[in-house]
C-alpha positions, 0 to 999 in steps of 0.5 A: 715556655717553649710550648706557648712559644710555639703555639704563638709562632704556630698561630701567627703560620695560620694567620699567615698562610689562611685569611691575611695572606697579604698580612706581611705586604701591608703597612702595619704587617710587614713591621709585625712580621718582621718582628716576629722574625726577630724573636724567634729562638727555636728551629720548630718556631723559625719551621712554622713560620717559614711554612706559613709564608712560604706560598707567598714568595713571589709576593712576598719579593715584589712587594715594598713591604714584602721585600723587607720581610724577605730580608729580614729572613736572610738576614736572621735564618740560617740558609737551610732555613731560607730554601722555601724563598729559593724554591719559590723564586726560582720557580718565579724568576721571570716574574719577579726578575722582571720587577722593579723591587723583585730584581733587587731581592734576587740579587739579594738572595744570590749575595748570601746564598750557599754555593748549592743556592747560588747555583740554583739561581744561576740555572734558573737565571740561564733557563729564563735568559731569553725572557729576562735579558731584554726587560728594563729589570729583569737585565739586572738579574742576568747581569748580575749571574755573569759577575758572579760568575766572574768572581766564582771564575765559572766561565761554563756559566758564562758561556751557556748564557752567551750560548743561549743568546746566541740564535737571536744575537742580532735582537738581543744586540739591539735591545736596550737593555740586553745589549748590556747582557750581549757585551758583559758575556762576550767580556767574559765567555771564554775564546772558543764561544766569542769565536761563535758570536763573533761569526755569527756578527760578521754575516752581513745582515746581522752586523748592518742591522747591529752596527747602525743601531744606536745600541747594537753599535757598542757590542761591535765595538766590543766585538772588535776589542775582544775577538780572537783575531782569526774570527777578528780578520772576518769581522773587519772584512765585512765593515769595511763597506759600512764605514763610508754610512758609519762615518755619518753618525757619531757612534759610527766614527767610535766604530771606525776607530775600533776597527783600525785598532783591530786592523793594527792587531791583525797586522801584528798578530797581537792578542785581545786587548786588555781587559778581555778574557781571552787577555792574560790575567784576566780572571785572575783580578786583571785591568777592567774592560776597557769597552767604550763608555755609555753616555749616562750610564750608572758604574758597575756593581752588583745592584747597578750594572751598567744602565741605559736609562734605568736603575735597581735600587730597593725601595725603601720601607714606608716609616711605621704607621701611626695605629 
């Protein structure tokens, strides 16, 4: 019984891998394949079929059918078994990180990984942060690397990311989508690193470039929540000439009210506030930040960081097709 089990696993790995590469992103495949999946008993049968689609990974992620097979596998192997989809993905990451179904099944991987994956993602995550921060989908990914993080209290993670950001601050702050990136890992990245952002946005041409950007505005308004204050006294001294042109727009008044915050924790000597990293308690399940709300953003959570104008939600698989 094993032998024509295997055989028929075996057949499906040739059909697989040969003339229908495509056979698991079809309408009728996916089902076939997942069902296959579902049926196998035997480490030689799930090692067959794995091999059979493991050069279709960066397909198999990006695709609506594809995706739900790839979930079928992390659902239905055990993690030793699901190595080829880490390999292939990290190998892939910007493409399919920068995918609307593929960012999803990134994520995905990275909720059920062991801790020797999960670290492989967060690498692969952090050697491709330039390239995944500033895409409407690929934000996601790194989004989601820092809450990890977070949760794994590995504030290393999060300091090489901001650390790697840091040489195009101002870009990044400026962007759409990483500016969500810049403001989750100055959150989190421990005081030495917020130290270094925070200087580096008190040089005079990158904050004006950032305090007057409709999205850079809310990471200075983080900065001056969560600097430690020697770098804070640097970053109020170097706004005060801009308040009069902030005062003009909306977010520039959210800003002047930040910075009298700050001014009024300077003269105190007072910590970061609540919320921030560097406040006690913080990684040990403390207040969440206290950062000012985007207009339109969706809460935060592993598959919906903060967004401005976007969201990562798996597309459903279409309903059987009729034969």
């Amino acid at each position: 019984m094993l032998d024509e089990r295997s055989s028929w696993a075996n057949d499906w790995s040739i059909l697989l891998d040969r003339e229908h590469r495509q056979q698991a992103t079809t309408s009728h495949g996916t089902f076939t394949v997942q069902k296959l999946i579902e049926s196998l008993r035997h480490a030689e049968e799930r090692d067959i079929v794995c091999r059979g689609l493991a050069s279709n990974v960066p397909l198999l992620m990006t695709d609506t059918n594809g995706s739900h097979v790839v979930l079928k596998l992390l659902q239905c192997l055990a993690p030793q078994e699901t190595q080829f989809l880490y390999d292939g993905m990290c190998r892939s990451l910007v493409a399919i990180g920068c995918d609307r179904q593929g960012c999803c099944i990134v994520q995905k991987c990275a909720e059920v990984a062991n801790p020797e994956q999960l670290m492989q993602v967060q690498q692969a995550v952090l050697a491709n942060v330039l390239q995944l921060a500033p895409d409407p989908f690929g934000n996601y990914v790194v989004a989601n690397m820092l809450d990890h993080c977070k949760r794994l209290q590995q504030r290393r993670g999060v300091d090489e990311c901001m650390l790697a950001m840091l040489p195009k601050l101002g870009q990044l702050s400026t962007n759409k989508f990483s500016s969500n990136v810049v403001e989750k890992a100055l959150k989190n990245c421990s005081e030495h690193v917020a130290a270094l952002v925070v200087a580096q946005l008190a040089v005079e041409a990158v904050l004006h470039e950032v305090a007057f950007n409709q999205y850079g505005n809310y990471v200075v308004q983080t900065a001056l929540l969560v600097s430690p204050v020697p770098q804070l006294a640097a970053l109020v001294q170097h706004l005060q000439p801009l308040l009069p042109q902030l005062r003009q727009v909306n977010y520039g008044r959210k800003i002047e009210a930040k910075a009298e915050m700050a001014a009024r924790r300077l003269q105190n000597g007072g910590p970061p506030l609540a919320g921030s990293p560097h406040s006690q308690g913080y990684y040990a399940g403390g207040a969440s930040s206290q950062s000012p709300a985007k207009s339109g953003s969706a809460q935060s959570s592993p598959y919906h960081p903060l967004s401005r104008g976007h969201t990562c939600t798996l597309l459903p698989m279409p309903p059987m097709p009729l034969s």
